[in-house]
C-alpha positions in Angstrom: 0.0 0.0 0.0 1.4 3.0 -0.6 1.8 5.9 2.3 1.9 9.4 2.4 2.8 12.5 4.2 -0.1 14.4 5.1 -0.7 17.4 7.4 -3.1 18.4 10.2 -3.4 21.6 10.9 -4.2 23.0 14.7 -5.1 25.9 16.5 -1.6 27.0 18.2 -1.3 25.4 21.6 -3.3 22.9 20.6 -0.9 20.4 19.0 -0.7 17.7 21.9 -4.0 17.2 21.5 -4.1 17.0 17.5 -1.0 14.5 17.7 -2.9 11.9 20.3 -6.0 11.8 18.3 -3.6 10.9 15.3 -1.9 8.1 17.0 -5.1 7.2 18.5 -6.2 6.2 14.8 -2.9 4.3 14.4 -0.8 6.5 12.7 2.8 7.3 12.9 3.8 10.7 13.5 6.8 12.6 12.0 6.7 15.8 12.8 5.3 18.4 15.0 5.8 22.0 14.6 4.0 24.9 15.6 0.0 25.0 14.5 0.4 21.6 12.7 0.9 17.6 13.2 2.6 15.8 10.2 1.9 11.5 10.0 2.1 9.0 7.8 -0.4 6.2 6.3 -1.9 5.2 3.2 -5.4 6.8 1.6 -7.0 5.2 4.4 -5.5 7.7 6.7 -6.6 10.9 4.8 -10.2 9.2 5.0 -10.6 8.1 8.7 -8.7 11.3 9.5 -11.2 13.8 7.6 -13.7 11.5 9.5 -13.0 11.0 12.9 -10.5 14.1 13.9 -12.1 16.7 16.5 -9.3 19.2 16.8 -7.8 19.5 13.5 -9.2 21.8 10.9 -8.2 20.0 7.4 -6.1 17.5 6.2 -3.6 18.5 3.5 -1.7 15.6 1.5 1.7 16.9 1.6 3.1 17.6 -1.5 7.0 18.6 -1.0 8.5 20.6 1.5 11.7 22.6 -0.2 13.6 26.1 0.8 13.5 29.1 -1.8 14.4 32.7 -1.2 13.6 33.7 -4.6 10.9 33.3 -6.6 12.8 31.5 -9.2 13.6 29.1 -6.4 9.9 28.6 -6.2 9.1 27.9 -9.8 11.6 25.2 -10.0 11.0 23.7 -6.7 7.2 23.6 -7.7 7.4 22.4 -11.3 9.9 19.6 -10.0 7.1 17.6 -7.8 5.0 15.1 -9.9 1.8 17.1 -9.9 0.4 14.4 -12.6 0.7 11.8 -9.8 -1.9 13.7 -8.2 -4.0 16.2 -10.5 -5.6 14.0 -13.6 -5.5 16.2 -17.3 -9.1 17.4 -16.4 -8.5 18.2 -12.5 -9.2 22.1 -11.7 -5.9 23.4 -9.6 -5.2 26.1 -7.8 -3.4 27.7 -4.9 -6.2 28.4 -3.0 -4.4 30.2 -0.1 -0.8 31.1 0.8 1.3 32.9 3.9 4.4 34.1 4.6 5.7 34.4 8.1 9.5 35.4 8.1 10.3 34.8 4.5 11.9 37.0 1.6 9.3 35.7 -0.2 6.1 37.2 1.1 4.1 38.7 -1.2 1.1 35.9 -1.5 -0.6 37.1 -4.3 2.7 36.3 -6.4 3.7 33.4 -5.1 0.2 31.7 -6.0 0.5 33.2 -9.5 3.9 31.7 -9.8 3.3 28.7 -8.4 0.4 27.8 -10.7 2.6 28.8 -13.4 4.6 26.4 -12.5 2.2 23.7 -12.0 0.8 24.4 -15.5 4.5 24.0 -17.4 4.9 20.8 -15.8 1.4 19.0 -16.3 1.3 20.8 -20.3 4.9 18.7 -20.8 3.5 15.2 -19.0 0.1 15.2 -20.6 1.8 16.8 -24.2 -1.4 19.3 -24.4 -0.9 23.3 -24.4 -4.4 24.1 -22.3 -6.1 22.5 -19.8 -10.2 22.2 -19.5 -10.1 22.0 -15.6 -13.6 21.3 -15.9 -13.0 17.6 -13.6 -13.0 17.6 -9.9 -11.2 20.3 -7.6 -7.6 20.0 -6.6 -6.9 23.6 -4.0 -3.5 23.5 -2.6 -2.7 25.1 0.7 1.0 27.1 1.0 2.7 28.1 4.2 6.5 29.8 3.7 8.1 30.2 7.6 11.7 31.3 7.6 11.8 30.4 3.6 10.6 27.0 4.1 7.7 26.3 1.4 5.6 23.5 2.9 2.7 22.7 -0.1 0.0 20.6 0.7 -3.4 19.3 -1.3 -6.1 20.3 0.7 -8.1 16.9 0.8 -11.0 18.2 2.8 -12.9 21.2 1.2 -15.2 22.9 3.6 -13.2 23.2 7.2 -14.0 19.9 9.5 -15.2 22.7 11.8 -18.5 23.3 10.1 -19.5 20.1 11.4 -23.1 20.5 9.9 -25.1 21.3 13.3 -24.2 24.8 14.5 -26.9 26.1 12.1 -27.7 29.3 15.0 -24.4 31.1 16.7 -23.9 34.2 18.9 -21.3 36.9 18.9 -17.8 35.1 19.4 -18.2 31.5 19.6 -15.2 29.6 19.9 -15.6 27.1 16.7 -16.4 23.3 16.9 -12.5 22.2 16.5 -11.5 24.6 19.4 -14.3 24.1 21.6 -13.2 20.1 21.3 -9.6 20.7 21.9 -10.2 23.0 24.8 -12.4 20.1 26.5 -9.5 17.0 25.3 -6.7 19.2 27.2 -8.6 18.1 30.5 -9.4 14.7 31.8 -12.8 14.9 31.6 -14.7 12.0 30.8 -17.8 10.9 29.6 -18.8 10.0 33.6 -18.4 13.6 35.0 -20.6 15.9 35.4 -20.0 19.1 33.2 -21.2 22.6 33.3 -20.7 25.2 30.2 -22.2 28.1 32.3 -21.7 30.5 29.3 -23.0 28.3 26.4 -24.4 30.8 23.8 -25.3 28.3 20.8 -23.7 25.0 22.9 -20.8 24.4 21.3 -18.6 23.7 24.0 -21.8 20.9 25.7 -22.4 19.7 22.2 -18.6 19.0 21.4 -18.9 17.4 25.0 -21.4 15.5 24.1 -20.5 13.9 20.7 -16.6 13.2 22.5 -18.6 11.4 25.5 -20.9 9.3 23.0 -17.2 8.6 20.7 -19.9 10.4 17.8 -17.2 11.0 15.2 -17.3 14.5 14.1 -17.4 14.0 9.8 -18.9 11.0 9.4 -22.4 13.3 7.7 -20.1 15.3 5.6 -18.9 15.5 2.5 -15.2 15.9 1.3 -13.5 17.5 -1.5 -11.1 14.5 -2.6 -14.2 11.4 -2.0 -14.2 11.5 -6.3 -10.3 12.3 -7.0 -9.9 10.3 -9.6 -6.4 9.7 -8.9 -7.1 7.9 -6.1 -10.4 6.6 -6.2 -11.2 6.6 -1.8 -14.8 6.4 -2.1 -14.2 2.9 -0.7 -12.3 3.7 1.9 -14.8 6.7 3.4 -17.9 4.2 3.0 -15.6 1.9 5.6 -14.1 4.8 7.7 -18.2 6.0 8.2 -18.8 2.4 8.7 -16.5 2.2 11.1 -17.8 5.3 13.2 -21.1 4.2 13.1 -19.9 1.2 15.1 -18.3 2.6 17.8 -21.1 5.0 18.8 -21.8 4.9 22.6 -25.5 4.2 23.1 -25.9 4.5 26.5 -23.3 6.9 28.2 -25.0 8.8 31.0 -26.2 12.4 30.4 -23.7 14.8 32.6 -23.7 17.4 30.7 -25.2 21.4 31.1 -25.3 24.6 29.4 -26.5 27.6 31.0 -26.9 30.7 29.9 -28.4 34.2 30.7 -29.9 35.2 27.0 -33.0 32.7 26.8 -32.5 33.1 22.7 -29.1 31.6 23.4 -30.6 28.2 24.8 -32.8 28.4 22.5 -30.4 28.4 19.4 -28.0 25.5 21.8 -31.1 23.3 22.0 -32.1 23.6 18.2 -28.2 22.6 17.7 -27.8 20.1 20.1 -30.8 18.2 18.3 -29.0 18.6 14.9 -26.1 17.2 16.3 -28.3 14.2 17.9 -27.1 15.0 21.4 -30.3 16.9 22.8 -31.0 13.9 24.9 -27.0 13.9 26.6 -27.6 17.5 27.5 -29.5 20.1 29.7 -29.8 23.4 29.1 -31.0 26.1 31.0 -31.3 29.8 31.2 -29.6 31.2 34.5 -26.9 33.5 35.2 -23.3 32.7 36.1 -23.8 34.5 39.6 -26.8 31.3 40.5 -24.3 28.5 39.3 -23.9 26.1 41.9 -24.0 22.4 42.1 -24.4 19.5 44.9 -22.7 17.5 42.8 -19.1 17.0 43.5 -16.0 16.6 41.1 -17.5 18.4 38.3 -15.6 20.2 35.7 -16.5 23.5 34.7 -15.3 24.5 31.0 -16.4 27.6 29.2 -15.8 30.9 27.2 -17.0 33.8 29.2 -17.5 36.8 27.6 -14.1 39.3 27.6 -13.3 42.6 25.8 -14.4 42.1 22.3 -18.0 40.3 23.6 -18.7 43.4 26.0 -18.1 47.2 25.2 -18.3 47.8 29.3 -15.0 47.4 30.6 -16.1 48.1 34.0 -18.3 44.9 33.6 -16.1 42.5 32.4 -14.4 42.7 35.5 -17.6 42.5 37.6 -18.5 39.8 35.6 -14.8 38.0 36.2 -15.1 39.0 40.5 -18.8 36.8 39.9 -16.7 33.9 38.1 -14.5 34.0 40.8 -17.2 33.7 43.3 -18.9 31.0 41.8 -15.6 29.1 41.6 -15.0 29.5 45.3 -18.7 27.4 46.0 -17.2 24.5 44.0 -14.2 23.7 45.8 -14.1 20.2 44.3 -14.7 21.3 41.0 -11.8 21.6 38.3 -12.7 24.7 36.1 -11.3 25.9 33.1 -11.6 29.2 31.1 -10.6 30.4 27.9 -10.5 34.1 27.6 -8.6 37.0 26.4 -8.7 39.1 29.3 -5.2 39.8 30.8 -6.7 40.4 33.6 -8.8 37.4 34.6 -7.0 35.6 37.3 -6.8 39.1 38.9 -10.3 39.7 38.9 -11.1 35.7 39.7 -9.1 35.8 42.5 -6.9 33.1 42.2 -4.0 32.6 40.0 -4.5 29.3 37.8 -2.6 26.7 38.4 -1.9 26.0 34.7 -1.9 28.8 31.9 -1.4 27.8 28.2 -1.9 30.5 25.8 -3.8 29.3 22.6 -4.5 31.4 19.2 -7.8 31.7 18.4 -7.6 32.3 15.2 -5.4 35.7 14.9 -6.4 36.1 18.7 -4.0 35.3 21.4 -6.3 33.9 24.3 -5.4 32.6 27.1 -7.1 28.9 28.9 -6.5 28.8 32.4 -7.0 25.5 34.8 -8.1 25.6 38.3 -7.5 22.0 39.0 -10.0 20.5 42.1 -8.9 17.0 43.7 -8.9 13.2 43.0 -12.6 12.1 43.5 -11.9 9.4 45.8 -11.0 5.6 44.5 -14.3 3.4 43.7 -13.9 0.4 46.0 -12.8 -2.4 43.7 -12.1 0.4 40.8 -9.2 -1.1 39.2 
């Protein structure tokens, strides 16, 4: 069987995550780097990848890696790799999007324009024709140059894995699916303890919950971009890889799992999603306002994205509404919370510094998700 590269890219701080769920599929990784997790496998990976991965938001088949500081460089490099391996005579190509980060080369419009050119010279000399149709199936190609490294990659997906179909109302500043899922994977939460999102706005972080506690993988009522590349034919291998998901649904994991909220249209709009998703029977949602959480339930884990500077014009209030957080948090002592925000000040105004801080990117925004680790519930007796 023949193996590839291929590349999943992350949201920055987010890579340990992205890396387990690849090895958890059974593939071998060989690299990580900043915002992205490189592996190895045949064209069953690229299927059960765009399938069953939560935190990554494509996968790119990777094409060559090469360095060039001139745009020359670039041309060659490009027209060198055996695009007709890949891109059939009637295949529509483009360089869909490129970036620069600390490269001579950084003007992107050019370096798409050039790098098409050279894709063009070297599929017009393999197939002996002077024009292509590109009338057959799509074939985008995703470019990153960092410190004039070109990395090229096919993007096999299409429409990013975190449009996963079911967040059909959102609010101001959601965090998007493949976030909201890595945020909950960098704790050990588990499907059999209890969890509160007490600022849900359309769900996402519940629903991701949700569809991570029932082992619901995330692509398997989607479409991708490469299922009718003709150069590889996988349409076999996504029937099996959706196959596969369907069989290892949980049926009958227990429903732990709340979303409040203080905008009633907000609970409205998780609810309607939540039943897209199929998870409105794992989850309760409720209107109330952070400052009425509490729980007689113990070892809980609180996980949200409270609102911060660009979600509320009144400074003044976000730090009232941080001083409440951090009164809430005192109530649940046994509780393990976790917030990601882009307030500087949060820990300040909570009260408490966090016993673990990992700054994330979401998107162009550096945020920041902060742990407040509660205890050990106590060994089961007989747990092993």
């Amino acid at each position: 069987m023949q193996e590839f590269e291929w590349i999943a890219p992350c949201h920055f701080g987010t890579e340990a995550v992205c890396k387990k769920e690849i090895m958890k599929l059974g593939y071998e990784i060989t690299e990580v780097e900043d915002g992205k997790v490189t592996f190895r496998g045949g064209i069953d990976a690229m299927c059960r990848a765009n399938v069953f991965m939560r935190t990554t938001e494509r996968i790119l088949l990777k094409a060559a890696s090469f360095e060039a500081t001139t745009f020359e460089e670039l041309f060659q490099n490009t027209k060198s790799i055996p695009w007709e391996e890949f891109i059939p005579r009637d295949g529509r190509f483009w360089v869909k999007k490129a970036n620069s980060v600390k490269s001579k080369l950084f003007s992107t419009s050019d370096i798409q324009s050039i790098m098409k050119k050279a894709m063009v010279e070297r599929l017009k000399e393999k197939y002996r024709v002077s024009w292509f149709p590109e009338d057959g199936e799509d074939y985008p190609l995703r470019v990153t140059i960092i410190k004039d490294k070109v990395t090229i990659g096919l993007d096999t997906t299409g429409e990013s894995l975190h449009k996963r179909g079911y967040r059909k109302w959102t609010v101001k500043a959601p965090v998007t699916e493949t976030l909201a899922a890595s945020l909950i994977m960098l704790t050990p939460w588990k499907y059999d303890r209890y969890l509160i999102d007490p600022f849900c706005g359309s769900g996402t972080i519940p629903i991701e919950a949700a569809m991570i506690g029932a082992n619901i993988a995330p692509g398997m009522n989607r479409h991708f971009i490469s299922e009718k590349w003709t150069s590889f034919n996988p349409g076999f291998q996504y029937k099996r890889a959706v196959e596969e998901a369907k069989d290892v649904i949980i049926r009958d994991n227990p429903c732990l799992i709340q979303g409040f909220d203080i905008d009633g249209e907000c609970i409205k709009m998780a609810m309607a999603n939540a039943e897209l998703a199929g998870v409105d029977d794992c989850i309760h949602f409720q209107k109330r306002a952070v400052k009425d959480l509490s729980s007689k339930r113990q070892y809980g884990f609180v996980i949200t994205n409270p609102p911060y500077g660009e979600r509320l014009e009144d400074k003044e209030g976000v730090k009232e509404l941080y001083t409440e957080i951090g009164q809430v948090f005192k109530e649940l002592p046994t509780w393990s919370k976790y917030i990601i925000t882009a307030f500087d000040d949060a820990e300040k105004y909570i009260g408490k510094k966090a016993d673990k801080n990992r700054k994330l990117y979401n998107g162009m925004m550096k945020t920041y998700f902060l742990s407040y680790m509660g205890p050990k519930p106590p060994r089961v007796p007989g747990e092993k």
